[in-house]
N, CA, C and O atoms as a Maestro MAE file, in Angstrom:
{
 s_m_m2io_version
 :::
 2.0.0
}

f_m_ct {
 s_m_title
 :::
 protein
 m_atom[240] {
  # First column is atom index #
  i_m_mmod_type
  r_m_x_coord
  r_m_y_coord
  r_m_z_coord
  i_m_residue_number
  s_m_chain_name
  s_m_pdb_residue_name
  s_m_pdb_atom_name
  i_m_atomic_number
  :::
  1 25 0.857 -1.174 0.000 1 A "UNK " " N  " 7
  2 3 0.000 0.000 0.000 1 A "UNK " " CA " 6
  3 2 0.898 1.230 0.000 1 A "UNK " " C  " 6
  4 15 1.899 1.382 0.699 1 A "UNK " " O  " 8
  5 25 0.502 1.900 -0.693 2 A "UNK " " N  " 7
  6 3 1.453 3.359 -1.143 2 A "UNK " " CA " 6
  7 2 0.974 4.670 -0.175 2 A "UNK " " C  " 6
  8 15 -0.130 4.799 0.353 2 A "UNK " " O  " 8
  9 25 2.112 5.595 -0.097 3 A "UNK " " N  " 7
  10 3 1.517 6.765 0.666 3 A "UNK " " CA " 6
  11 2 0.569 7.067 0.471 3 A "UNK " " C  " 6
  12 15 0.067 7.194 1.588 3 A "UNK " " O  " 8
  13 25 -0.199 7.328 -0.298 4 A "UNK " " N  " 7
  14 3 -1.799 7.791 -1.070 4 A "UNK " " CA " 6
  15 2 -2.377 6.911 -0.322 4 A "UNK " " C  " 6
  16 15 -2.522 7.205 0.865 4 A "UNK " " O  " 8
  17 25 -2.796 5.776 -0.744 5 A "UNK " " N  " 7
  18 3 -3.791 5.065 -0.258 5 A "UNK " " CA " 6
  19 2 -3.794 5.280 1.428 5 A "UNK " " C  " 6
  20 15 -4.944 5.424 1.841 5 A "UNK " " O  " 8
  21 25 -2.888 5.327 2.360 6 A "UNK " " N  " 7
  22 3 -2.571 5.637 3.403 6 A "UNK " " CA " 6
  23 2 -3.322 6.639 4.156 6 A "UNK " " C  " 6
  24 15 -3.965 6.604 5.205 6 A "UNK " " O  " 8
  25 25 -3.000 7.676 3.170 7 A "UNK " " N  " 7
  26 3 -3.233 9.137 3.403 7 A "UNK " " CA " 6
  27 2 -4.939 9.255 3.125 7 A "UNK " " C  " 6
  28 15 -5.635 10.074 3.725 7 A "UNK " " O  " 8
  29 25 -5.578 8.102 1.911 8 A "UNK " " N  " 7
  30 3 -6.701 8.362 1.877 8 A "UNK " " CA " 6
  31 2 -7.613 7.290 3.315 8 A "UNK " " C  " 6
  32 15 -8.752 7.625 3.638 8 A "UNK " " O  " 8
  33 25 -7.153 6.475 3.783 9 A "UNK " " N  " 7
  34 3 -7.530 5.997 4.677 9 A "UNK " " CA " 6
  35 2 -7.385 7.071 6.224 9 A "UNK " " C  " 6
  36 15 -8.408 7.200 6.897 9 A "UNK " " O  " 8
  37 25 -6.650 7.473 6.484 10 A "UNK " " N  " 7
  38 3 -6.260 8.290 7.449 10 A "UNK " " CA " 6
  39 2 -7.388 9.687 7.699 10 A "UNK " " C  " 6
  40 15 -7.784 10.293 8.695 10 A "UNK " " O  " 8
  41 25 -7.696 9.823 5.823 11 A "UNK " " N  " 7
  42 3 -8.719 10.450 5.872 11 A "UNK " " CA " 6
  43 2 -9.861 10.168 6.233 11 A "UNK " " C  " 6
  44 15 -10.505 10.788 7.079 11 A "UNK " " O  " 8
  45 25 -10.280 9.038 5.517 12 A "UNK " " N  " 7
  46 3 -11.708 8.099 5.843 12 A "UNK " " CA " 6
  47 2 -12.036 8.016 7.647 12 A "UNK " " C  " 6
  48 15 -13.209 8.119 8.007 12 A "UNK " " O  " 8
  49 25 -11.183 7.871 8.457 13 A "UNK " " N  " 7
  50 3 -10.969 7.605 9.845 13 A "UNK " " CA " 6
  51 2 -10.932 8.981 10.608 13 A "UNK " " C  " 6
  52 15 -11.083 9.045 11.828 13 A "UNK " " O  " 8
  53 25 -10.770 9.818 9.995 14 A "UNK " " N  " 7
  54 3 -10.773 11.202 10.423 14 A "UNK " " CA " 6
  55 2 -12.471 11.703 9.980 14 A "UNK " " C  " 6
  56 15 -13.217 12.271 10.779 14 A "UNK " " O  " 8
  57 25 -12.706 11.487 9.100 15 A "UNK " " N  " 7
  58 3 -14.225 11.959 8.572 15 A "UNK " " CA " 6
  59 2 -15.391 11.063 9.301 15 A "UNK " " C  " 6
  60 15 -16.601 11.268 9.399 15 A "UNK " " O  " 8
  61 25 -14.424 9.812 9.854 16 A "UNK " " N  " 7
  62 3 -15.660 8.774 10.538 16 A "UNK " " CA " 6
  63 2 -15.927 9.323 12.010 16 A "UNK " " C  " 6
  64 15 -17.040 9.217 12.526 16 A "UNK " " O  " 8
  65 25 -14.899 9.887 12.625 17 A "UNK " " N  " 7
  66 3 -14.774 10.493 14.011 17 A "UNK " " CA " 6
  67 2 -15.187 12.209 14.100 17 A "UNK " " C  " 6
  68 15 -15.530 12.940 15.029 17 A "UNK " " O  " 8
  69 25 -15.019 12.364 13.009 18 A "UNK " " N  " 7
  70 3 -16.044 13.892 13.190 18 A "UNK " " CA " 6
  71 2 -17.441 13.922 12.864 18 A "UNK " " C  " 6
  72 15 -18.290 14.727 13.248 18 A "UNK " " O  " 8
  73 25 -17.621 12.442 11.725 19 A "UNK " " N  " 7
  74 3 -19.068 12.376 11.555 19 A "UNK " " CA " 6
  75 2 -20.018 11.883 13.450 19 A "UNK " " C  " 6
  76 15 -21.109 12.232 13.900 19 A "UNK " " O  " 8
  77 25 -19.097 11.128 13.936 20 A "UNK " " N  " 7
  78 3 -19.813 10.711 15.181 20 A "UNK " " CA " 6
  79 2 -20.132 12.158 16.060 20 A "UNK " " C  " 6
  80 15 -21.217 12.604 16.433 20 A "UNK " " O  " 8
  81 25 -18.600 12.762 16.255 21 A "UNK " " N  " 7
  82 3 -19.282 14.214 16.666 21 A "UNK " " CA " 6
  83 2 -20.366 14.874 16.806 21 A "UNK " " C  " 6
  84 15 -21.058 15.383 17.689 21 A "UNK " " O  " 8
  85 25 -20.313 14.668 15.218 22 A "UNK " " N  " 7
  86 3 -22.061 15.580 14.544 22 A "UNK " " CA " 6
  87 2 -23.032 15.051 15.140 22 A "UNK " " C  " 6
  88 15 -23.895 15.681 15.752 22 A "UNK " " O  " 8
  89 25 -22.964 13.554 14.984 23 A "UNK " " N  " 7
  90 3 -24.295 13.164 15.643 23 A "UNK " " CA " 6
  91 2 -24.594 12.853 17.217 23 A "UNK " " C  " 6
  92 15 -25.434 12.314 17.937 23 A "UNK " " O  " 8
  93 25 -23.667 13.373 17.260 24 A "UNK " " N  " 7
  94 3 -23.318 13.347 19.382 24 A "UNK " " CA " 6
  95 2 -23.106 14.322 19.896 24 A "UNK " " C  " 6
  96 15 -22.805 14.425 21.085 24 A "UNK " " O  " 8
  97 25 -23.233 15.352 19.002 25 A "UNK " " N  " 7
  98 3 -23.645 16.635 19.821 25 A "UNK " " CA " 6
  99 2 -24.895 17.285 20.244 25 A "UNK " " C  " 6
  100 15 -26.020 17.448 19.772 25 A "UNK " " O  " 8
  101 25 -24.147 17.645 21.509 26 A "UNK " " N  " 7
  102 3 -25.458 17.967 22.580 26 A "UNK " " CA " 6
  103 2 -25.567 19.369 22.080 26 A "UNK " " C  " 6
  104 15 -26.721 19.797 22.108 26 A "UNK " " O  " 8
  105 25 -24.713 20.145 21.654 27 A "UNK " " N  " 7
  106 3 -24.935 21.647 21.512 27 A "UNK " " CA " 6
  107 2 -24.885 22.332 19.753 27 A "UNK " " C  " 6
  108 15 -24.007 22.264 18.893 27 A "UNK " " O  " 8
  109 25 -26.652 23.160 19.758 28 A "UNK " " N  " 7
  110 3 -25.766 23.304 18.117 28 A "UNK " " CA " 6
  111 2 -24.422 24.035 17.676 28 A "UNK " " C  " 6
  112 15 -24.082 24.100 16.494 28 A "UNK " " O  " 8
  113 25 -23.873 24.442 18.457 29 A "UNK " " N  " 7
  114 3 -22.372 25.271 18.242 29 A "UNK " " CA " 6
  115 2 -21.779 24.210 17.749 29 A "UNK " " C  " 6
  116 15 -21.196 24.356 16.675 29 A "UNK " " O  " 8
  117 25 -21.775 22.962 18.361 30 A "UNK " " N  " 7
  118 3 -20.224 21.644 17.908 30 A "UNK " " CA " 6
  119 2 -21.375 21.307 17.112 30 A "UNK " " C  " 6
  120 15 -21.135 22.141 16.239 30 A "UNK " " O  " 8
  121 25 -22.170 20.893 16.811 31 A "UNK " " N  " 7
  122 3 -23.044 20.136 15.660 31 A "UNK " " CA " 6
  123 2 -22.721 20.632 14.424 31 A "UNK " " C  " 6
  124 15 -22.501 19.883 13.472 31 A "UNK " " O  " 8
  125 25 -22.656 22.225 14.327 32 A "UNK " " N  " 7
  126 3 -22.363 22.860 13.449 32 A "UNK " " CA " 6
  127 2 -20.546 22.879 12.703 32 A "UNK " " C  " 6
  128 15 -20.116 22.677 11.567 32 A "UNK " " O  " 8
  129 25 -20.116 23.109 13.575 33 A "UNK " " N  " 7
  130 3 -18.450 22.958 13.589 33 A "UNK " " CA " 6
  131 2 -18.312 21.687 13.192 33 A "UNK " " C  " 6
  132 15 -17.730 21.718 12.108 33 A "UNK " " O  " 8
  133 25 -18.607 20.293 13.592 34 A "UNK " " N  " 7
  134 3 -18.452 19.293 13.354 34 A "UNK " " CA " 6
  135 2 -18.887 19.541 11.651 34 A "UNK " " C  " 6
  136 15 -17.956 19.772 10.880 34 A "UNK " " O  " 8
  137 25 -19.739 19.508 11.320 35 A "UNK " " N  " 7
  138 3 -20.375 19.539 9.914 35 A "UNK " " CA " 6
  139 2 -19.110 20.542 9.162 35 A "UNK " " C  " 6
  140 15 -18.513 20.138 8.164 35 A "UNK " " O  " 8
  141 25 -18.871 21.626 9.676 36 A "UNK " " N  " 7
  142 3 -17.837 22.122 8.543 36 A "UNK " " CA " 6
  143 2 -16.666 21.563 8.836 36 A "UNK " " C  " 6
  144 15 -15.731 22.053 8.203 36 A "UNK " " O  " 8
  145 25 -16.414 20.787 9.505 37 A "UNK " " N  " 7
  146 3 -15.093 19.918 9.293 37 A "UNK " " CA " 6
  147 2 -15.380 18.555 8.440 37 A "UNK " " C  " 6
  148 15 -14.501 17.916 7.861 37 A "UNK " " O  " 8
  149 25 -16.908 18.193 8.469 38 A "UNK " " N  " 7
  150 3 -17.259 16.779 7.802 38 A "UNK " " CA " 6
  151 2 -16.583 17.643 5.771 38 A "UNK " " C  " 6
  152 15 -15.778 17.215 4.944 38 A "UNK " " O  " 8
  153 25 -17.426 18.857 5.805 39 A "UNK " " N  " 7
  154 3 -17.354 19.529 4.791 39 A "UNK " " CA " 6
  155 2 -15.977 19.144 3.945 39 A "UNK " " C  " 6
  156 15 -15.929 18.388 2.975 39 A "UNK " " O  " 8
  157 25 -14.664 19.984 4.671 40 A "UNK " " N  " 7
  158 3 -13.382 19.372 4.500 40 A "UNK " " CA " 6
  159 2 -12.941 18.474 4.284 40 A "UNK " " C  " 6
  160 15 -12.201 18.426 3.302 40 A "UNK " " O  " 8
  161 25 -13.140 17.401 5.011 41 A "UNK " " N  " 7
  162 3 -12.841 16.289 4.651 41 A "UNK " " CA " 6
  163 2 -13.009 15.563 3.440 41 A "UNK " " C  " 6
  164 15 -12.072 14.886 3.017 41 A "UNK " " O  " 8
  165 25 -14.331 15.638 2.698 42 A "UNK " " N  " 7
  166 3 -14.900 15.642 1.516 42 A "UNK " " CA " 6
  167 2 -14.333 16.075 0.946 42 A "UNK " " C  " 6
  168 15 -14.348 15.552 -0.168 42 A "UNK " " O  " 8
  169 25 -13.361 17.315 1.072 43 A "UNK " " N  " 7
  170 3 -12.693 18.197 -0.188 43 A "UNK " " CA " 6
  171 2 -11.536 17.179 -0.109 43 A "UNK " " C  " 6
  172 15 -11.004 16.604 -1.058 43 A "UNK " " O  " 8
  173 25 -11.223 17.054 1.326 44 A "UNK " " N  " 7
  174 3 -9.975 16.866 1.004 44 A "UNK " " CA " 6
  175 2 -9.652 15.336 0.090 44 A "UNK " " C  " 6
  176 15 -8.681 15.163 -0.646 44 A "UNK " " O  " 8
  177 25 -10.590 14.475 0.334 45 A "UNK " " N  " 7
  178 3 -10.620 13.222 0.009 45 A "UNK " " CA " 6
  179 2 -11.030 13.617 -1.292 45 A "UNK " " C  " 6
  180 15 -10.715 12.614 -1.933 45 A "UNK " " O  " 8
  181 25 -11.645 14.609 -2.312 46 A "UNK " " N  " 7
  182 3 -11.930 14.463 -3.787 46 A "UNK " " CA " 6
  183 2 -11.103 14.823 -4.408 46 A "UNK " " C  " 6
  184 15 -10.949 14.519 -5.591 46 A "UNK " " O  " 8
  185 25 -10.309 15.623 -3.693 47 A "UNK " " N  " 7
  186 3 -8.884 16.750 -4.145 47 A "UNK " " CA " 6
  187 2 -7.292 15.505 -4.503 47 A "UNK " " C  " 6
  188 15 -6.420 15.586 -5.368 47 A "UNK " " O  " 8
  189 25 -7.514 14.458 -3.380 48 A "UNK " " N  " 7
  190 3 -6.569 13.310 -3.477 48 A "UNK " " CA " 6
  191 2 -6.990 12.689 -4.612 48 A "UNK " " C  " 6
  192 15 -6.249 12.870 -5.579 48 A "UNK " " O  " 8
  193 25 -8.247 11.805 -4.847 49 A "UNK " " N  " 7
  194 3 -8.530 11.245 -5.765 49 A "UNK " " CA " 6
  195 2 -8.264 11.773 -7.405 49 A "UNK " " C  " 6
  196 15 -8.187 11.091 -8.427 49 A "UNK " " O  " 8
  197 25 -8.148 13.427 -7.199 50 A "UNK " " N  " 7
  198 3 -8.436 13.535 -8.361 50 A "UNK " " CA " 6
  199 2 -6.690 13.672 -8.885 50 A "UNK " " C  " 6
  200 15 -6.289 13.315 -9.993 50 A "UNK " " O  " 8
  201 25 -5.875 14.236 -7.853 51 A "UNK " " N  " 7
  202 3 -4.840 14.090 -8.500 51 A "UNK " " CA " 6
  203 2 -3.584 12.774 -8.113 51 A "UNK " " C  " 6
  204 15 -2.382 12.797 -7.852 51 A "UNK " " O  " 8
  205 25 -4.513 11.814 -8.235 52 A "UNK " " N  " 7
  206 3 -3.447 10.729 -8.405 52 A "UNK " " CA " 6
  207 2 -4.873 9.965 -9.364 52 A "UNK " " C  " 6
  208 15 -6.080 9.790 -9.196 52 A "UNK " " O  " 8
  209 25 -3.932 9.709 -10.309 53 A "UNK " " N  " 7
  210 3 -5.332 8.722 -11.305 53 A "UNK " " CA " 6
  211 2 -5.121 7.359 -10.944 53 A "UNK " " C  " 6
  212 15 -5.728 6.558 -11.656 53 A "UNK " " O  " 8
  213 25 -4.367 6.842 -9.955 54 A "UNK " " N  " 7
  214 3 -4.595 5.255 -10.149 54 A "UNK " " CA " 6
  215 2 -4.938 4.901 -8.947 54 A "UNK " " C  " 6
  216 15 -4.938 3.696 -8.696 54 A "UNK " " O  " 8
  217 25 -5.348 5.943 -7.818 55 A "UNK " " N  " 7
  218 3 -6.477 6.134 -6.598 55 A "UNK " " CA " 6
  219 2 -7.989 6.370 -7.380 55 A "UNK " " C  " 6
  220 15 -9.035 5.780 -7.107 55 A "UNK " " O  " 8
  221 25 -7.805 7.289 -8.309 56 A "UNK " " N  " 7
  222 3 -8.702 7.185 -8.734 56 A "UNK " " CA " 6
  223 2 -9.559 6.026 -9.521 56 A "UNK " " C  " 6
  224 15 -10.607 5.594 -9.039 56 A "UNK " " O  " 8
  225 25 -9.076 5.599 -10.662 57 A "UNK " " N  " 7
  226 3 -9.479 3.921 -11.172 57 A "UNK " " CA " 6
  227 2 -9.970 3.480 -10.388 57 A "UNK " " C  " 6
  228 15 -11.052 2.957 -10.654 57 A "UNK " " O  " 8
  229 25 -9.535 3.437 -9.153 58 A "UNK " " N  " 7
  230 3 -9.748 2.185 -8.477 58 A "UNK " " CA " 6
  231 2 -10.898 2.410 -7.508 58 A "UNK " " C  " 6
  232 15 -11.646 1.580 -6.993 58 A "UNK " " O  " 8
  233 25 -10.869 3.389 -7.416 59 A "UNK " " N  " 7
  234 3 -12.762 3.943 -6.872 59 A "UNK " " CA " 6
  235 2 -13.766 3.889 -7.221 59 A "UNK " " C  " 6
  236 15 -14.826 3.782 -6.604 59 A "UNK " " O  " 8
  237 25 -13.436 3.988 -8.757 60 A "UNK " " N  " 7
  238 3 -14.736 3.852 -9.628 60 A "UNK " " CA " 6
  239 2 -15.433 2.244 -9.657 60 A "UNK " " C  " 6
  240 15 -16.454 2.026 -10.309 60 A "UNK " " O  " 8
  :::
 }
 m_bond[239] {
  # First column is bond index #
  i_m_from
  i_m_to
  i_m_order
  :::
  1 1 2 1
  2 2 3 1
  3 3 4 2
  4 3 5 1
  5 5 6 1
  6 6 7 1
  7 7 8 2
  8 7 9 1
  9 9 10 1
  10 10 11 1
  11 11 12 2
  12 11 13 1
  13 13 14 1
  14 14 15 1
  15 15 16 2
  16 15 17 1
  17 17 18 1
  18 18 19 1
  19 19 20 2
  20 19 21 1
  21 21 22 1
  22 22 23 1
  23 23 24 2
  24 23 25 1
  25 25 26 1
  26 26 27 1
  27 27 28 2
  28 27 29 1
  29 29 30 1
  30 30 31 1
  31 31 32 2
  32 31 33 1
  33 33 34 1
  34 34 35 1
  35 35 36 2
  36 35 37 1
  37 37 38 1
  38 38 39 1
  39 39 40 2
  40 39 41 1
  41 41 42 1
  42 42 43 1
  43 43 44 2
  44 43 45 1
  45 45 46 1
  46 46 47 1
  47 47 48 2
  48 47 49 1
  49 49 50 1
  50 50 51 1
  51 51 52 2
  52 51 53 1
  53 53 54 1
  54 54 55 1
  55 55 56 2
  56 55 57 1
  57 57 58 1
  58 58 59 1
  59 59 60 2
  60 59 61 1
  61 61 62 1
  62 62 63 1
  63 63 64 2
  64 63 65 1
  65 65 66 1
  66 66 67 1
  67 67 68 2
  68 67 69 1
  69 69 70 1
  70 70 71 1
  71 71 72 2
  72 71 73 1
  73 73 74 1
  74 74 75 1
  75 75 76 2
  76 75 77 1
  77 77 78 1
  78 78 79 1
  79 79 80 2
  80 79 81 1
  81 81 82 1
  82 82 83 1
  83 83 84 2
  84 83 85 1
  85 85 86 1
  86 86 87 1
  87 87 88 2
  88 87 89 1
  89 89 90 1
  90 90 91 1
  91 91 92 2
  92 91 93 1
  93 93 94 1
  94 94 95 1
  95 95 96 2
  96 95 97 1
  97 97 98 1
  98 98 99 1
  99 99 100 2
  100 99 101 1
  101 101 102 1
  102 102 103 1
  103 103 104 2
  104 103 105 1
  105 105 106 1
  106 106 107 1
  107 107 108 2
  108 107 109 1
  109 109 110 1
  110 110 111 1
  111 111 112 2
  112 111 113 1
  113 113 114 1
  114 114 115 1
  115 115 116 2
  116 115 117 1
  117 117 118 1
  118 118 119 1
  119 119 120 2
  120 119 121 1
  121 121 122 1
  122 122 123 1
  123 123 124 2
  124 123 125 1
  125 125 126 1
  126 126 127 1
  127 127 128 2
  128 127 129 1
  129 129 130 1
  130 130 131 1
  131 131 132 2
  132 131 133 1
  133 133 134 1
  134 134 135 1
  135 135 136 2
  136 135 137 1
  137 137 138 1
  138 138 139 1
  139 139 140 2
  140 139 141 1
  141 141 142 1
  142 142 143 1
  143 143 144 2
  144 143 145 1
  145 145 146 1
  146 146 147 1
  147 147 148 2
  148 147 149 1
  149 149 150 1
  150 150 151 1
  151 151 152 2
  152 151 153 1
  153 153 154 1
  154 154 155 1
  155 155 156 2
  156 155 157 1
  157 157 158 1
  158 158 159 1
  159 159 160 2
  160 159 161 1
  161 161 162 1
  162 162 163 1
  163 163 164 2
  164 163 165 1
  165 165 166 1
  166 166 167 1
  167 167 168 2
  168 167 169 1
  169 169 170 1
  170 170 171 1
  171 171 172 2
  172 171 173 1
  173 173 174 1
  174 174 175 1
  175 175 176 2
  176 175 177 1
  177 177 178 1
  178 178 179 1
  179 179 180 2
  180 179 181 1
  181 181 182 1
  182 182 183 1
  183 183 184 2
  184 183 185 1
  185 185 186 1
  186 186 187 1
  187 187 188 2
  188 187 189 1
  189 189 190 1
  190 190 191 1
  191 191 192 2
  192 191 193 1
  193 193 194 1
  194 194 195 1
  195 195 196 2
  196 195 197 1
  197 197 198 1
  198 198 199 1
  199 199 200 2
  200 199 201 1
  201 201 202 1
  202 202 203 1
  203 203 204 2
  204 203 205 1
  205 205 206 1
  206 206 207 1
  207 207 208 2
  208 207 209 1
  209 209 210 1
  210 210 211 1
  211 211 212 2
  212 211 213 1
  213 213 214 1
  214 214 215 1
  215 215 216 2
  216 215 217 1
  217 217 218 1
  218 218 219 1
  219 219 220 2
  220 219 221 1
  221 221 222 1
  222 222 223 1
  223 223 224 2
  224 223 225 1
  225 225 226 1
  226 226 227 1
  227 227 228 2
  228 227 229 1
  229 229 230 1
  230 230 231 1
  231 231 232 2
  232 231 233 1
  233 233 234 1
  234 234 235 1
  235 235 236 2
  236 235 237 1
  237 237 238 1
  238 238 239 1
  239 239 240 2
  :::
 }
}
């Protein structure tokens, strides 16, 4: 497994622990915050895919 794939897992595990956040917050202040970090994560994970093409292939 190559740095990429690594880096996209690391992500996945990071987006899984802020998604729990979201839904375990007691207050809308972190409900909200949580969500714009879910936001990020999304970028950051489409932004990887798109510039390595053989992360990409393999998603589809």
């Amino acid at each position: 497994m190559g740095r990429t794939d690594e880096l996209f897992f690391e992500m996945i595990e990071t987006y899984q622990r802020h998604a729990q956040t979201a839904r375990n917050a007691k207050y809308q202040e972190t409900h909200e915050m949580a969500e714009i970090l879910l936001n990020m994560d999304i970028t950051a994970m489409w932004c990887l895919t798109q510039r390595t093409p053989d992360t990409r292939s393999r998603l589809i």
